[in-house]
C-alpha positions as CSV (number, residue, x, y, z in Angstrom):
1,X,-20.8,-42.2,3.2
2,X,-19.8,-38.4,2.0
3,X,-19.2,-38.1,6.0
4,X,-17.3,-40.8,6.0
5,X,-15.1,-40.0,2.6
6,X,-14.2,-36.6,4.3
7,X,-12.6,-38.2,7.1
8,X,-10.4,-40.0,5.0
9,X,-6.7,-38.0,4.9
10,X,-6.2,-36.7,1.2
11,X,-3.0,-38.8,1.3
12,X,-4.9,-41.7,1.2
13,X,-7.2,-40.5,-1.4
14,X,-7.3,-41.7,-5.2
15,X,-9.1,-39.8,-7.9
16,X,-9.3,-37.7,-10.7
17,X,-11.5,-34.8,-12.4
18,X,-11.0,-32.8,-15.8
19,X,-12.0,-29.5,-16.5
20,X,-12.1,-27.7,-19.3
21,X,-11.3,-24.5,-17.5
22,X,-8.1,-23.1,-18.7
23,X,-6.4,-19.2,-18.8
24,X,-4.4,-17.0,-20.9
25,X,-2.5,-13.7,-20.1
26,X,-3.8,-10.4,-21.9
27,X,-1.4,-7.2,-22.5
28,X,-2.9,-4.4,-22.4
29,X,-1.6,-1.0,-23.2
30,X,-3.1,2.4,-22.0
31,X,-5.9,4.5,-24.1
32,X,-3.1,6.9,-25.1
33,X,0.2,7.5,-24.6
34,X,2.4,4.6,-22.7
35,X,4.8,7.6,-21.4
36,X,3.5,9.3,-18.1
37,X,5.7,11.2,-15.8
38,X,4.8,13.0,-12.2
39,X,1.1,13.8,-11.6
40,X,-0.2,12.7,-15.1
41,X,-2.4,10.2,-15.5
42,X,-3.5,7.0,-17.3
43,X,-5.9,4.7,-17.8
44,X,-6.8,1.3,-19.4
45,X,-9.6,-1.0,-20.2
46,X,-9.7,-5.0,-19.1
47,X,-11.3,-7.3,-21.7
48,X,-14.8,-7.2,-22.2
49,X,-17.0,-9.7,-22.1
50,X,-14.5,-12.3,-20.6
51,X,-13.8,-13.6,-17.1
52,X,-11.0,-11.9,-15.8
53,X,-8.6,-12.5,-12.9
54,X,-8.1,-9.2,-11.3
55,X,-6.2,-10.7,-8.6
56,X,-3.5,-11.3,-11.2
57,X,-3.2,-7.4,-12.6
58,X,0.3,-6.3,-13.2
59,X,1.6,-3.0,-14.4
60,X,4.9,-3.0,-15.9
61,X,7.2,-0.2,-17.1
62,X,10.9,1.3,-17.6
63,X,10.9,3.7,-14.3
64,X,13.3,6.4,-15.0
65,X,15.0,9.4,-13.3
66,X,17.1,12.5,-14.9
67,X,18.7,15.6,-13.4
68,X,21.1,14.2,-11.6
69,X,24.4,16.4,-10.7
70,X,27.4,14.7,-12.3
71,X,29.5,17.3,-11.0
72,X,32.5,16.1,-9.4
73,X,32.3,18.2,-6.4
74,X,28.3,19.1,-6.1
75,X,27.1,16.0,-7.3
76,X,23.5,14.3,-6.0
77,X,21.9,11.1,-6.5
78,X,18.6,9.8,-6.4
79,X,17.1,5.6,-5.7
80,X,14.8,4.0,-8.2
81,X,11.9,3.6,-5.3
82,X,9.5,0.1,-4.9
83,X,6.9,-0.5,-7.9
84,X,4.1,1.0,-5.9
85,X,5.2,4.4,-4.8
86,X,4.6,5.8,-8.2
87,X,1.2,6.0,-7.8
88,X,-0.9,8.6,-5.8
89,X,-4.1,7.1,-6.6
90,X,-5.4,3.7,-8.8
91,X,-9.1,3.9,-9.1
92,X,-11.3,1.1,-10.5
93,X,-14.3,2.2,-12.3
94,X,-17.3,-0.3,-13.6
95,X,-19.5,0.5,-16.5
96,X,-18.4,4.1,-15.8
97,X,-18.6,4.3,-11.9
98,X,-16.6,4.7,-9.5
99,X,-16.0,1.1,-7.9
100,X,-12.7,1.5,-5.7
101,X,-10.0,4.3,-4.8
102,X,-11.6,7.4,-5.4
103,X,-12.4,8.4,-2.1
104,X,-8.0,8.0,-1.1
105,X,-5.5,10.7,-2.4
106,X,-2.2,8.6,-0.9
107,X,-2.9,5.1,-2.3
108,X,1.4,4.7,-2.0
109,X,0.7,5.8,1.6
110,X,-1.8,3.4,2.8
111,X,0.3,0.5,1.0
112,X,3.5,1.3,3.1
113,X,1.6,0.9,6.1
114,X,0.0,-2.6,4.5
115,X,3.8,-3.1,3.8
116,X,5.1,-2.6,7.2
117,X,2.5,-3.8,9.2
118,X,2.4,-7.4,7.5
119,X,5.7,-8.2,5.9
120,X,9.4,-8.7,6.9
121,X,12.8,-7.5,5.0
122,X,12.8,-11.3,3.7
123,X,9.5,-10.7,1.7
124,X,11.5,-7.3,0.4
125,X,14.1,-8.9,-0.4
126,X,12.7,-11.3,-2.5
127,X,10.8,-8.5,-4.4
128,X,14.0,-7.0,-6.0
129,X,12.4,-7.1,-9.2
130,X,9.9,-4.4,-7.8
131,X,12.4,-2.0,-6.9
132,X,11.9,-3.3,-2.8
133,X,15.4,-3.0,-2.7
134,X,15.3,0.7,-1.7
135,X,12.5,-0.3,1.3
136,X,15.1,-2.2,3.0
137,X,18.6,-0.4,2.2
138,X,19.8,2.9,0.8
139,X,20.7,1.9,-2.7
140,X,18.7,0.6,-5.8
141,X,19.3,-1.5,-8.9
142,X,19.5,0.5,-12.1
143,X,20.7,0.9,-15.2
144,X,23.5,2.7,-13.8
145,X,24.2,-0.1,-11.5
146,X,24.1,-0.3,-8.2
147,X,23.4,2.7,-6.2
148,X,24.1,3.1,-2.5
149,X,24.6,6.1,-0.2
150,X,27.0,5.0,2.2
151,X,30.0,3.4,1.9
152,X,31.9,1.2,4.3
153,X,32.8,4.3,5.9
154,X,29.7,5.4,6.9
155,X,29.6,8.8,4.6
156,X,28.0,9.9,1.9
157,X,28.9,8.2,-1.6
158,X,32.6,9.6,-2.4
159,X,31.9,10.4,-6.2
160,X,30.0,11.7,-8.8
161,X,27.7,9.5,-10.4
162,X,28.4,8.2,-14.2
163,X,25.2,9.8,-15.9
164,X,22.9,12.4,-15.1
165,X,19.7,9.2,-15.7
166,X,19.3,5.9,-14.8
167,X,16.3,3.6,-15.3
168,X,14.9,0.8,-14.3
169,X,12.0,-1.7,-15.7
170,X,10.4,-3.5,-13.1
171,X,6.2,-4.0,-12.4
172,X,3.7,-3.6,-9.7
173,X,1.2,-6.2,-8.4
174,X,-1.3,-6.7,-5.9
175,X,-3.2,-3.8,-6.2
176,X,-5.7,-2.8,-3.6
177,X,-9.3,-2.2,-4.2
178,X,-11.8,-4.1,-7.0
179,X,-8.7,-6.6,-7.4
180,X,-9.1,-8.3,-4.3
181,X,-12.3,-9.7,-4.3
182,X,-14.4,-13.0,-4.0
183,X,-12.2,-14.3,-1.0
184,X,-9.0,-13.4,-3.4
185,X,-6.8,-16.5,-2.5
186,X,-4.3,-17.8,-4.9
187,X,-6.5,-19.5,-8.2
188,X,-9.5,-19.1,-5.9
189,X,-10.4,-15.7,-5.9
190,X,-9.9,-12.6,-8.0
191,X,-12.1,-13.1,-10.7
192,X,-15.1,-10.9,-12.3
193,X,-17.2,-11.4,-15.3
194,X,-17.2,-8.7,-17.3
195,X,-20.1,-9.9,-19.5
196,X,-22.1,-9.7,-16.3
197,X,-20.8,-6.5,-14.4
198,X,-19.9,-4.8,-17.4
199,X,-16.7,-2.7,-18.4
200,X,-13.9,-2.5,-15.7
201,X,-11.1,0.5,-16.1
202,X,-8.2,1.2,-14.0
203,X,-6.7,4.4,-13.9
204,X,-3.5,5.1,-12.4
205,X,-2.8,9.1,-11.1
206,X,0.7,9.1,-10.5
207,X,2.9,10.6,-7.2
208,X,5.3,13.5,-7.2
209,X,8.8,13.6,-6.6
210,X,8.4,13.6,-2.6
211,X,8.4,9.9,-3.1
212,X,12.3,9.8,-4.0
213,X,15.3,9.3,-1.2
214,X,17.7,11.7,-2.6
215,X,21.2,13.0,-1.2
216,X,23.5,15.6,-2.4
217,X,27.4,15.8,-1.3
218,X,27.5,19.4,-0.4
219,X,24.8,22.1,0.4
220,X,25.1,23.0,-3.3
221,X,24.6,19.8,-4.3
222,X,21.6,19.7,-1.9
223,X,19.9,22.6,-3.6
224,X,20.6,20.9,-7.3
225,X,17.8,18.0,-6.2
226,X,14.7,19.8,-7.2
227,X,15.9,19.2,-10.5
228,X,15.6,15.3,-10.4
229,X,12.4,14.0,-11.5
230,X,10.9,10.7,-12.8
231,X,9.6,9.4,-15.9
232,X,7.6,6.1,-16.8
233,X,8.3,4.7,-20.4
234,X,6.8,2.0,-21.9
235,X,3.4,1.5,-19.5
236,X,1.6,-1.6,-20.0
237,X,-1.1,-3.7,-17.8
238,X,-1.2,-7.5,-17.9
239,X,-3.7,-9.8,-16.4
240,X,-5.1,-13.2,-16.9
241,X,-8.2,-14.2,-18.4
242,X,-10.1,-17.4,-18.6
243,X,-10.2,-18.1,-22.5
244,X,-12.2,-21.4,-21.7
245,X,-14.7,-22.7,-18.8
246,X,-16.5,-25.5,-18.1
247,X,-20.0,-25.8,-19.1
248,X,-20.8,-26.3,-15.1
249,X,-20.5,-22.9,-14.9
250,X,-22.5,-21.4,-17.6
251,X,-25.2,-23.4,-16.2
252,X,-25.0,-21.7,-12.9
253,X,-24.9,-18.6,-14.7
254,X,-28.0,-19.0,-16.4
255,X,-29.8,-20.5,-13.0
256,X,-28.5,-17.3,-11.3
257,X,-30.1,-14.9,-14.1
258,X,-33.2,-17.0,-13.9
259,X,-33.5,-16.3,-10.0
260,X,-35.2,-12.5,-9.3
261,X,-32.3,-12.4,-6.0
262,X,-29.6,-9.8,-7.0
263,X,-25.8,-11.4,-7.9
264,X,-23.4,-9.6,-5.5
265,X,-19.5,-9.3,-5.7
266,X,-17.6,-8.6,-2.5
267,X,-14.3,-6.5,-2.7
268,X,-12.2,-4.4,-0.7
269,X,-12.2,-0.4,-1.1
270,X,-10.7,2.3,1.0
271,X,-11.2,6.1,2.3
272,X,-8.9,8.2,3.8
273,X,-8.2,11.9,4.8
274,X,-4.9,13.8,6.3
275,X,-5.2,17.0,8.9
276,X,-3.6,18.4,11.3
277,X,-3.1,16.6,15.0
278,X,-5.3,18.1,16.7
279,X,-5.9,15.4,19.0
280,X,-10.0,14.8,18.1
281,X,-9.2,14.0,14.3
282,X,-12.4,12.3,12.2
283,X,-12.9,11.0,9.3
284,X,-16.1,10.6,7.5
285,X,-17.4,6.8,5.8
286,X,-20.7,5.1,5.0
287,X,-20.1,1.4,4.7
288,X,-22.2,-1.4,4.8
289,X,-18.2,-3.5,6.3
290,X,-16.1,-1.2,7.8
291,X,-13.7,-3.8,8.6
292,X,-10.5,-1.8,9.9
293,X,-9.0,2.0,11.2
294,X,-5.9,3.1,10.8
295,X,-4.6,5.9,12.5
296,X,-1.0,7.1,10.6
297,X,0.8,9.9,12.5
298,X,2.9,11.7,10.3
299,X,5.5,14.6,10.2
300,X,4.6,18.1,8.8
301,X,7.4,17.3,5.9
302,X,5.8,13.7,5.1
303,X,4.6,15.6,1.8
304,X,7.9,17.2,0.9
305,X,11.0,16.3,-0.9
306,X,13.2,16.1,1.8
307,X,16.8,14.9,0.5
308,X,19.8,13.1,3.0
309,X,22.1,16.3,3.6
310,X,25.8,16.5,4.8
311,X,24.5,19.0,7.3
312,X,21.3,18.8,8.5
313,X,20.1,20.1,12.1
314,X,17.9,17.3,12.6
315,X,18.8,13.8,12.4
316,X,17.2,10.7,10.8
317,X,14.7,10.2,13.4
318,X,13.0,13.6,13.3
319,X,11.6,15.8,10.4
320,X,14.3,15.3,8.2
321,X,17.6,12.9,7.6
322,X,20.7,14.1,8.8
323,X,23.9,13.0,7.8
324,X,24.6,9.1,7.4
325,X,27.1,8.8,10.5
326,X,28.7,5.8,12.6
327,X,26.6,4.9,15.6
328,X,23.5,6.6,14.7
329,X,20.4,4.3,13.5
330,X,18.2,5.8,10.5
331,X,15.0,4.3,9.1
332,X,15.5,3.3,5.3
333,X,12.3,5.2,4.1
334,X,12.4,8.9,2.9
335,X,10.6,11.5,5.2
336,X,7.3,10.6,3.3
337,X,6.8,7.4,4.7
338,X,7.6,8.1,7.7
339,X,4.7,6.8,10.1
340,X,6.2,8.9,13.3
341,X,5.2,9.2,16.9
342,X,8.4,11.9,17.3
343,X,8.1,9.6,20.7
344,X,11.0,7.6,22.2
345,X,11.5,4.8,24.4
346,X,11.8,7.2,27.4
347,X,8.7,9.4,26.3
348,X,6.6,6.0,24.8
349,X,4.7,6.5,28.2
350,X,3.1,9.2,27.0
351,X,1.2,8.8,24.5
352,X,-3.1,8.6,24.5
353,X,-4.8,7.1,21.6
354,X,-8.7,5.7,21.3
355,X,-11.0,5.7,18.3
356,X,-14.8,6.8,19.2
357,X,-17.6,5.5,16.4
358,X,-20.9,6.2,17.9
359,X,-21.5,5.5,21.2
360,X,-18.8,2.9,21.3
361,X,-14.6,3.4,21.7
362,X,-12.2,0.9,20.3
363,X,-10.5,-0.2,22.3
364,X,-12.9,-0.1,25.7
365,X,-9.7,1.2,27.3
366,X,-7.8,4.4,26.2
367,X,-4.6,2.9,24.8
368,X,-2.2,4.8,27.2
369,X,1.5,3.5,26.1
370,X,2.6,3.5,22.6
371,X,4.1,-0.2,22.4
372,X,0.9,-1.2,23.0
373,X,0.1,0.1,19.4
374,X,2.3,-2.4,18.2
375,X,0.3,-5.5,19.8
376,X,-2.8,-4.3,18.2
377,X,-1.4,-3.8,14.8
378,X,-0.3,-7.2,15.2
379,X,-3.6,-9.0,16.3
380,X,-5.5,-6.8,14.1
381,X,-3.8,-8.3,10.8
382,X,-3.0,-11.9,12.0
383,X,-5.7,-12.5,14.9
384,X,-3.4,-14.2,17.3
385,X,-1.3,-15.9,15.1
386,X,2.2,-16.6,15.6
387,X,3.3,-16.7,11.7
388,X,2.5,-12.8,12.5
389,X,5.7,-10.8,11.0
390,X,6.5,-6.9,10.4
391,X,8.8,-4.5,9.4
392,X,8.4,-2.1,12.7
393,X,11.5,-2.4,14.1
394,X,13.6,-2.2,11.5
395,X,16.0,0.2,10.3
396,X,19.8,0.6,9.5
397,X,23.0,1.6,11.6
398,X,25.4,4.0,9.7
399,X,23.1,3.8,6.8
400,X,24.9,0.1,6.4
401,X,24.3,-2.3,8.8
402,X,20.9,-4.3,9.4
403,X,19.6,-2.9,12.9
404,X,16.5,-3.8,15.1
405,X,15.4,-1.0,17.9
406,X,12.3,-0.1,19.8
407,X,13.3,3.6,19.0
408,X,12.8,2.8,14.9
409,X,9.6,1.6,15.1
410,X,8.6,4.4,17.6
411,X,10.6,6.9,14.8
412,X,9.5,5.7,11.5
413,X,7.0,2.3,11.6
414,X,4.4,3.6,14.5
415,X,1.0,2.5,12.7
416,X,-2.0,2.1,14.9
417,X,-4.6,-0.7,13.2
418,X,-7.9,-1.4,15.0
419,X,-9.7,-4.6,13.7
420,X,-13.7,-4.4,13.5
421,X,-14.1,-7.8,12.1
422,X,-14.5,-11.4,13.2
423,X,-12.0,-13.2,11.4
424,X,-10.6,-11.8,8.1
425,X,-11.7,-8.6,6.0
426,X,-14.9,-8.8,4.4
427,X,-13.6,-9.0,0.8
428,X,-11.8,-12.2,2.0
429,X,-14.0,-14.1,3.2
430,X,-17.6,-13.3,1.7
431,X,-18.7,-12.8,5.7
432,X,-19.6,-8.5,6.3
433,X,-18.2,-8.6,10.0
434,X,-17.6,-5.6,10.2
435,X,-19.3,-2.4,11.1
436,X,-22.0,-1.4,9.2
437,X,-23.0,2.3,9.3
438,X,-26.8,1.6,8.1
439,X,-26.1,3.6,4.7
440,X,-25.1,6.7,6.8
441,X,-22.4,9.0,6.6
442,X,-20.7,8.2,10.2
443,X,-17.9,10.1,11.9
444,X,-15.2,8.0,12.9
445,X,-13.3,10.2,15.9
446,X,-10.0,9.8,16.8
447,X,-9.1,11.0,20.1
448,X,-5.3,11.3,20.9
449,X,-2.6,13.0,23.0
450,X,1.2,12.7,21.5
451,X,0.4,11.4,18.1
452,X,2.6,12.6,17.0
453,X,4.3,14.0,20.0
454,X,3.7,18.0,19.2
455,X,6.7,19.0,21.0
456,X,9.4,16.8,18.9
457,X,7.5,16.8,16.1
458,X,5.4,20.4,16.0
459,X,2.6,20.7,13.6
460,X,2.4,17.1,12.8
461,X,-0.3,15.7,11.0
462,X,-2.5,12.4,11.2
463,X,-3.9,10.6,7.9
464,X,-6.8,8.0,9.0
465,X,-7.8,5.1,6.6
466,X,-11.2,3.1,6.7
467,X,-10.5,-0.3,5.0
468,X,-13.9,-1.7,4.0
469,X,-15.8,-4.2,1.7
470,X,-18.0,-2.9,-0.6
471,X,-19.9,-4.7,-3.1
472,X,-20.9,-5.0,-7.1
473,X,-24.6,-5.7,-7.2
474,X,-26.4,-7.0,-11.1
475,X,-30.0,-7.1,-10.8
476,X,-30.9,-9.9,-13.1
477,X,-34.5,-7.8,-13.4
478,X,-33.1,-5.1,-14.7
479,X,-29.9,-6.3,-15.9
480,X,-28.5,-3.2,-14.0
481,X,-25.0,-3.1,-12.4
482,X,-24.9,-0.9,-9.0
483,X,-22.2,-0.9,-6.2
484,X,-22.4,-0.3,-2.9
485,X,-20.0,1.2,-0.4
């Protein structure tokens, strides 16, 4: 009969349950001051002793920037950036240790490329509340107004701005790390019991002001924009917490605690490391799920403030942004985000990439064109599908219009993801597909000829990122709470 029921189309189904499972959402303010500008830091507690929904944690605050040039001749400007650039690292800590995030200095960094390599300008777009504005056009929504660096004659804004601040409030949301956990899926996933694991913190350790896309009217201007820098007001975390459950699951509960076998959590963490291109770059990671690689080629500038000038020798597809001019194509991020081959559709042919772990390459065939980076990027994050979508391609045309080009994603979007697992990350499904390093320190090798491309883009740099499941473990023996990587 169950058999039977199953087979039935839910259209044609009748029915209903009641449960007495029902959620609330918390504010939570930092331990300390709510005001944190570049490289400070702050931290809060979730509830204790509640079931929380980390897949739900927010962060919201007034993001604002001063010192910019009013003067009617030198005058400079600067864009509120997207929610998540802010912050250099956000580290999750249980009962004191270090869960998620610790072992990543560019957390901003490794969500661009999550960004690009998964979403479209449509998802940005409807994200304006987040500040995603700026990841799809040069211009922002603040206080001020509207800001935007071209006009519809291709130059460079043709006044001063009205104040030397502007602000913006907006929030952050779907933080990597402990948050997504337990096959995170909508109301299906997310959730830890902090009665049982213990006390969760998040810490955020904000950016510097490399993340900004700045632009000054005259070289004078250009040397004002060290001056600009950011400010967060008003910092506040919000999530939701279950304020009643069914009795069906403290039942469970208490036929878990009664069982010797260990209670295990599954969630995604991260490593990563940045050196030079050497062309046999490694990073090193003990994981019991290594479940993907990214390989992230980079300028020598991706690090540095590096502002839109009227006169810059190199243009918008090399180290730095040139002038906004008609005919020329320019991706919309700042030099920092850069992910850049410093190939282009004539030299794509050149490039060499493979990733050694072990005794065994990935892929069994040295990837010898760079499109071909693209196609695994693709697979890697939607396995075939063709609901796949990204943001490789595009860019903008005279710093105005919408433009689509093999040469911007080969300039600006040129992320190399290598898939380990079966079907979806570990976290995601509760299945460890990936590769397991046998609690060993392992190097993962990345062996590469024109990533970046060392004549265009000389002393370029590569930053490699192991995204893998680790897990929280409670030993109902010892009513101990350990996590491993």
């Amino acid at each position: 009969m169950a058999n039977l029921a199953s087979s039935i189309p839910d259209s044609l189904r009748w029915g209903c349950a009641q449960s007495t499972i029902r959620t609330n959402r918390f504010r939570l303010v930092p331990q300390g001051s709510q005001t944190v500008g570049q490289n400070g830091t702050v931290r809060v507690r979730l509830p204790e002793r509640s079931l929380v929904r980390l897949s739900s944690l927010s962060a919201y605050f007034d993001f604002g920037i001063s010192g910019i040039s009013v003067d009617a001749a030198n005058y400079n400007q600067a864009l509120i950036p997207s929610s998540y650039k802010p912050f250099r690292s956000v580290r999750f800590l249980v009962n004191g240790q270090s869960a998620s995030g610790h072992l990543a200095q560019n957390y901003d960094m490794i969500y661009e490329a999550l960004v690009q390599s998964s979403t479209d300008d449509r998802w940005a777009y409807s994200r304006l509340a987040q500040g995603y504005k700026e990841l799809v056009q040069f211009a922002d929504d603040s206080s001020a107004g509207t800001t935007t660096a071209t006009t519809t004659g291709n130059n460079l804004v043709l006044a001063a701005a009205a104040s030397a601040t502007k602000s913006q409030y907006m929030f952050a949301e779907d933080f990597l790390g402990l948050p997504r956990c337990n096959g995170k899926g909508g109301q299906n996933g997310g959730v830890i019991d902090t009665s049982l694991f213990g006390v969760v913190e998040v810490e955020f350790i904000m950016n510097d002001a490399s993340i900004l896309t700045t632009w000054g009217a005259t070289a004078a201007a250009v040397a004002l924009i060290p001056n600009i820098r950011w400010e967060m007001t008003n910092f506040r975390v919000e999530c939701d917490v279950i304020t009643s459950v069914s009795p069906a699951y403290v039942e469970l509960m208490a036929l878990k605690l009664s069982d010797p076998a260990p209670i295990k959590m599954a969630f995604q963490n991260y490593v990563q490391t940045v050196s030079t291109a050497s062309g046999n770059n490694r990073l090193q990671c003990n994981s019991q799920c290594i479940d993907m690689i990214m390989v992230l080629p980079l300028s020598q500038y991706w690090n540095t403030l590096v502002p839109i000038g009227p006169s810059s020798s190199i243009d918008g597809v090399g180290n730095a942004y040139g002038a906004l001019t008609a005919g020329s194509q320019y991706p919309v991020q700042p030099v920092h985000y850069q992910f850049n081959t410093g190939l282009t559709t004539a030299t794509e042919g050149t490039l060499r990439l493979q990733v050694v772990v072990g005794s065994e390459t990935y892929p069994k065939t040295v990837i010898s064109h760079a499109l071909d980076i693209f196609d695994i990027n693709t697979n890697s994050f939607f396995h075939g599908s063709t609901s796949n979508k990204n943001m490789f391609y595009y860019g903008l045309s005279g710093g105005t219009a919408a433009i689509y080009s093999r040469n911007l994603a080969l300039a600006s979007s040129c992320i190399h993801a290598q898939s380990f697992s079966l079907q979806s990350e570990g976290w995601a499904s509760s299945v460890l597909t990936g590769l397991d390093t046998s609690s060993q320190n392992v190097d993962i090798i990345v062996q590469s000829q024109n990533f970046p491309n060392t004549t265009a883009l000389p002393n370029g740099v590569q930053m490699l990122v192991a995204l893998t499941t680790s897990q929280l473990v409670y030993d109902p023996q010892s009513a101990s709470v350990s996590i491993i990587p």
